[in-house]
N, C-alpha and C positions, 0 to 999 in steps of 0.2 A: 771450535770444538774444545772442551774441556778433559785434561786428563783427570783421568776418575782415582779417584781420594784415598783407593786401596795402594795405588801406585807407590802413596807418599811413605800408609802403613810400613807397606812391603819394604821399603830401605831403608826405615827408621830398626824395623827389627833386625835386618839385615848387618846396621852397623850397632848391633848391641851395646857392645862398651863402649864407643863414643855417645851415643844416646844417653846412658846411663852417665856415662862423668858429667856429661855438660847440665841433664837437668837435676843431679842432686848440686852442682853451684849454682843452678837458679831455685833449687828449693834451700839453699844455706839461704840466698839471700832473703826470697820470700821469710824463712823461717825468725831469720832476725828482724824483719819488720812485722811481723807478727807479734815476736815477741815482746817488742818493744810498745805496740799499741795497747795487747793484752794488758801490760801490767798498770798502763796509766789506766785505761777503764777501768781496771779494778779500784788502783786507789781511787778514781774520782765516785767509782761508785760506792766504796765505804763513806765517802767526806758527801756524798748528795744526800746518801740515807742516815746521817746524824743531824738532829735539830727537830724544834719544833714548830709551825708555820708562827706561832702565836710569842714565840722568847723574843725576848730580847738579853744581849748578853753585855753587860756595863764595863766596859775596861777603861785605862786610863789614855786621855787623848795622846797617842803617835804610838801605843802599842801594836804590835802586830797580833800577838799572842799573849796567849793568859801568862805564861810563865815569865811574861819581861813587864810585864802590869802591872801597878796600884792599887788598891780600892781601901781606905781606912774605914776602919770600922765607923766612924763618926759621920764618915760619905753614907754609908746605907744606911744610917736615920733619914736622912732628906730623899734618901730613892724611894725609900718605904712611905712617905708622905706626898708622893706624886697623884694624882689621880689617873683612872683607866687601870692600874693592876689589880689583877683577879684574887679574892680571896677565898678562904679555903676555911670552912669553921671561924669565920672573922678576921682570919690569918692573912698578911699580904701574902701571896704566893713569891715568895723574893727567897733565893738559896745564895748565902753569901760562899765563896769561893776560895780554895789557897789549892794552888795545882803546884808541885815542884817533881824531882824526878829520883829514881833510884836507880843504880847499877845494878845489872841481874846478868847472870850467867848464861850463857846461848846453848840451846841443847844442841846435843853432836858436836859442840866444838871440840877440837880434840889441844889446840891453844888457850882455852879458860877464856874465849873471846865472850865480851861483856856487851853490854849497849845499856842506854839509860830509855826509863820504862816510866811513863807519866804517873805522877801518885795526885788522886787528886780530893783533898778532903770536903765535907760537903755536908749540912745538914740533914735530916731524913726527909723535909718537904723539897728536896732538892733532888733524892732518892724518886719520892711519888711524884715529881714533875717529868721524870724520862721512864717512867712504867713503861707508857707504851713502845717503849722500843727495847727498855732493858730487863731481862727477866732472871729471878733468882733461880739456876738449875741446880745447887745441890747446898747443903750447910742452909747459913742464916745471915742476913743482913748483921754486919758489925752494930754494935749498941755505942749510945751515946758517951762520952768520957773515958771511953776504953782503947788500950792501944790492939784493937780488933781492926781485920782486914777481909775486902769483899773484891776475889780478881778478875777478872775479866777472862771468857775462856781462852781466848789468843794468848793472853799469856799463859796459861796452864800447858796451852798446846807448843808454845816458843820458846819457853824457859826452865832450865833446870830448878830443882829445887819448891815448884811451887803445888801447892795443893794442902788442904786442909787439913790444920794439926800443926803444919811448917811457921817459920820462924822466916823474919825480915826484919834486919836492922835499919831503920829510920829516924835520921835526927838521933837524937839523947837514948832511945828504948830499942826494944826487941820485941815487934809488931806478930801479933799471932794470924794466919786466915780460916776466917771461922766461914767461909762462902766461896762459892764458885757462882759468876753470873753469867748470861748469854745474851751479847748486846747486838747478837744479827748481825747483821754486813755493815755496822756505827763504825765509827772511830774509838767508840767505849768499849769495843769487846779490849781491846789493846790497854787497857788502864785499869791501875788499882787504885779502888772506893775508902776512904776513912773518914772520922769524924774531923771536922774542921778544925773544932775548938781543939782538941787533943793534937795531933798535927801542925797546929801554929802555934803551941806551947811546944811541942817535942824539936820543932827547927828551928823557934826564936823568932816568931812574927804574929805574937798576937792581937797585934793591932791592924799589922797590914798586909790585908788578905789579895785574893788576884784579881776576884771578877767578882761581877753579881750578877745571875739570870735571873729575871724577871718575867712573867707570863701576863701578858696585856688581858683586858677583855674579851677585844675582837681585833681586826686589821687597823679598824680608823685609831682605837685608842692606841695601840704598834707606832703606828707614826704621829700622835703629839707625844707620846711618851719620848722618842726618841730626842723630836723638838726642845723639848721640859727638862730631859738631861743637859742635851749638848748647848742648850740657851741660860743653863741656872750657872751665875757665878761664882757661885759658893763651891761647885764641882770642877775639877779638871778633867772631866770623863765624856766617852762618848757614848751609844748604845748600838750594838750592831745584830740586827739582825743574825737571831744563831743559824739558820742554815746559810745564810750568805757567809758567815764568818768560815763555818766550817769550806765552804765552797774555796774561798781562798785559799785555805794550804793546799790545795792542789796544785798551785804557783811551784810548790818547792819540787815538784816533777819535770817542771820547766826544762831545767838542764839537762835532763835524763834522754828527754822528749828528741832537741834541736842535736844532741851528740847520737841518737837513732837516727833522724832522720839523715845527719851525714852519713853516719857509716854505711846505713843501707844505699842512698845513692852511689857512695863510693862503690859498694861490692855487686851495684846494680848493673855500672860501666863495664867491671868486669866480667858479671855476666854476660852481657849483652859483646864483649870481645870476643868469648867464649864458644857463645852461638853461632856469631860471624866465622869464627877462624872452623867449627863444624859444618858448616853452610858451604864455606870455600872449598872445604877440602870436599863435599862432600863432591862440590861445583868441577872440579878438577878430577876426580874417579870414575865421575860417571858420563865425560864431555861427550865419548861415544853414543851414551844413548843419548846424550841431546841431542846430536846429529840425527841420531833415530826418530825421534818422536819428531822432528823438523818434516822429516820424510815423509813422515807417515800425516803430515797435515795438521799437527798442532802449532800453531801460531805463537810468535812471539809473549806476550800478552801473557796465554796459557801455560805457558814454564814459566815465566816472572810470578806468576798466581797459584801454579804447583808448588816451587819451591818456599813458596811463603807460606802456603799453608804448613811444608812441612817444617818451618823452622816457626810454627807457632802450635801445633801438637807437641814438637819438644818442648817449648816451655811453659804448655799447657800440664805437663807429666809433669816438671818439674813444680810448678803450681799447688797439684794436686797434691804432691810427695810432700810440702811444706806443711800443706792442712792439714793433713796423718797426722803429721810430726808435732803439730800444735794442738792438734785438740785432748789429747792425754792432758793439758796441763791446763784446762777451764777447770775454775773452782778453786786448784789449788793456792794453798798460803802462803803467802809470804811476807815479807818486811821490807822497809825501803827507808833511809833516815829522813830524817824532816829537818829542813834548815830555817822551818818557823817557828819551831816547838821546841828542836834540839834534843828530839825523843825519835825513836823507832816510831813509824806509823806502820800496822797491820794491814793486812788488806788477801784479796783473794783474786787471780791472775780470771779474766771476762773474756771467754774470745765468743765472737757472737759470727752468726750466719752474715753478717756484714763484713766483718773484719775480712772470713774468708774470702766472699766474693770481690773484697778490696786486695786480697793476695793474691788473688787467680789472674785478676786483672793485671797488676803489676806485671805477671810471670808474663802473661802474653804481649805486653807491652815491649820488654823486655827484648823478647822472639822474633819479636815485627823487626823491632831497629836492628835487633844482630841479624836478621835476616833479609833486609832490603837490599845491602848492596849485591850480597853475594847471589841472592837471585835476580840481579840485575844483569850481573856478569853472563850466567846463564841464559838469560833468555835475547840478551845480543851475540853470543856466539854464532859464526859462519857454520854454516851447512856443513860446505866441503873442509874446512880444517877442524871442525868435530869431529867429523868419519876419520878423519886422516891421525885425531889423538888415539896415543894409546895408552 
């Protein structure tokens, strides 16, 4: 015969504040693994939703990133003479590349805290090759030869100082922004746009730019193009597919990731003491009525299976308490530094109806292990020395 499930209700409300402390530390812990998944999805979903299936991005062989890369001007005569690159009015579709970084002021910091923010300069076919992701929402595309700037909204929205009419020193000059863009959930929203040639004159690298993106035909000509690069030995360069590329800095979350994943098991164990040491005592308060339900024909079995349910409603409360807790913060932005780029990457914190059902889970896992022994305890108690506690 089974004890009926109001039972478990009934002393869970009963011991209020114990109920309450024990499952807000299993919604801290839920809430910190949540937190910690949320914000890798995000970034990974800013770095999946940058690129184009058809780029190819030219850096130099053993770079990681554009900013530690080569590419001399004299290299992009022989990429522009490949065959399989798509033309545009007769134009190779080829944007040669110089990415470097600027210092910008963090809003709300009340210390002048700084961080360095991608500049990356770029021809206008370079501009019309990421249309479809990046769109101009206010101002005008910077002009050619000019020290004009196009920001990215993540930055308008992260950093003091930025919006159109504003002033930025770069290199040699004092850069004006004549545009606001909106690059969606890219890695672009987080970057400021300038002319190439201006830009590798204003920092002193007019010959050696970072990257070259290139737009193939189709898929086949993607991989001899690749080939044609990385086999011509006039080049030191390799060609990587841009959304694979972009896929990679998500590496630099790595750290973030395996120091979550301890700390949550760490404060999972505690949880899960927590449970236990509530389960005991609850085990120890109420031995009488174990003795009771003995008497009255509930079987061993059937308190071992009571009390487990009731110490997995506790950390099913505490589960649910952590989802509240998280879902206020889907969508929102934030930053996180990148140790491929050596720049802020942008991004917006993901928590998806998985993430949850993956915290609920934990929570009741959690509830089983702190609740095994001590309903163990209870359902081998003796008959007569239950009645006999007081």
């Amino acid at each position: 015969m089974a004890i009926p499930i109001s039972y478990n209700f009934r002393n869970l409300v009963e011991r209020r504040t114990t109920t309450i402390m024990t499952a807000l530390g299993i919604a801290l812990t839920v809430a910190v693994m949540l937190g910690i998944l949320g914000m890798l999805a995000g970034l990974q979903a800013s770095f999946q939703a940058t690129g184009h299936p058809l780029h190819l991005l030219v850096l130099r062989k053993g770079s990681t990133a554009e900013l530690t890369s080569v590419v001399m001007q004299e290299n992009l005569q022989v990429i522009r003479s490949k065959e399989g690159v798509q033309t545009e009015n007769g134009e190779p579709m080829i944007s040669q590349e110089l990415v470097t970084v600027v210092n910008l002021k963090l809003k709300g910091s009340q210390e002048a805290a700084q961080s360095n923010v991608n500049v990356r300069g770029l021809p206008q076919v370079g501009v019309r090759m990421r249309a479809e992701t990046v769109k101009l929402s206010s101002g005008r595309w910077f002009a050619p030869g000019q020290r004009e700037l196009a920001v990215g909204r993540g930055v308008v929205q992260t950093y003091e100082g930025i919006d159109i009419g504003r002033q930025l020193q770069i290199g040699r000059g004092y850069w004006t922004i004549v545009g606001i863009f909106d690059g969606g959930q890219t890695a672009f929203n987080g970057e400021i746009w300038t002319d190439v040639n201006q830009l590798a004159n204003d920092v002193g690298r007019p010959n050696a730019l970072s990257s070259a993106l290139v737009r193939a035909v189709d898929p086949a000509a993607m991989r001899a193009l690749t080939d044609a690069i990385a086999n011509d030995q006039r080049l030191n360069h390799e060609a990587v597919p841009e959304l694979e590329y972009y896929l990679r800095q998500t590496e630099s979350g790595r750290p973030l990731q395996y120091l979550g994943i301890f700390v949550a098991v760490v404060m999972a164990i505690g949880s899960s003491f927590a449970a236990m040491n509530t389960m005991y005592a609850a085990v120890v308060r109420r031995s009488r009525e174990i003795g009771v339900l003995r008497v009255l024909g509930f079987s061993r079995p059937s308190i071992l299976v009571s009390f487990m349910i009731e110490s997995f409603l506790l950390s099913l409360l505490g589960g649910v308490l952590a989802c509240l807790v998280a879902l206020p913060f889907n969508g929102v932005s934030s930053r996180m530094g990148n140790s491929v780029t050596f720049s802020q990457t942008l991004f917006q914190f993901r928590v998806t109806p998985a993430m949850f059902a993956l915290g609920i889970t934990f929570a009741a896992v959690m509830g089983l292990l702190g609740g095994l022994l001590p309903a163990r305890t209870a359902a081998r108690k003796d008959v007569v020395n239950a009645l006999r506690d007081l």
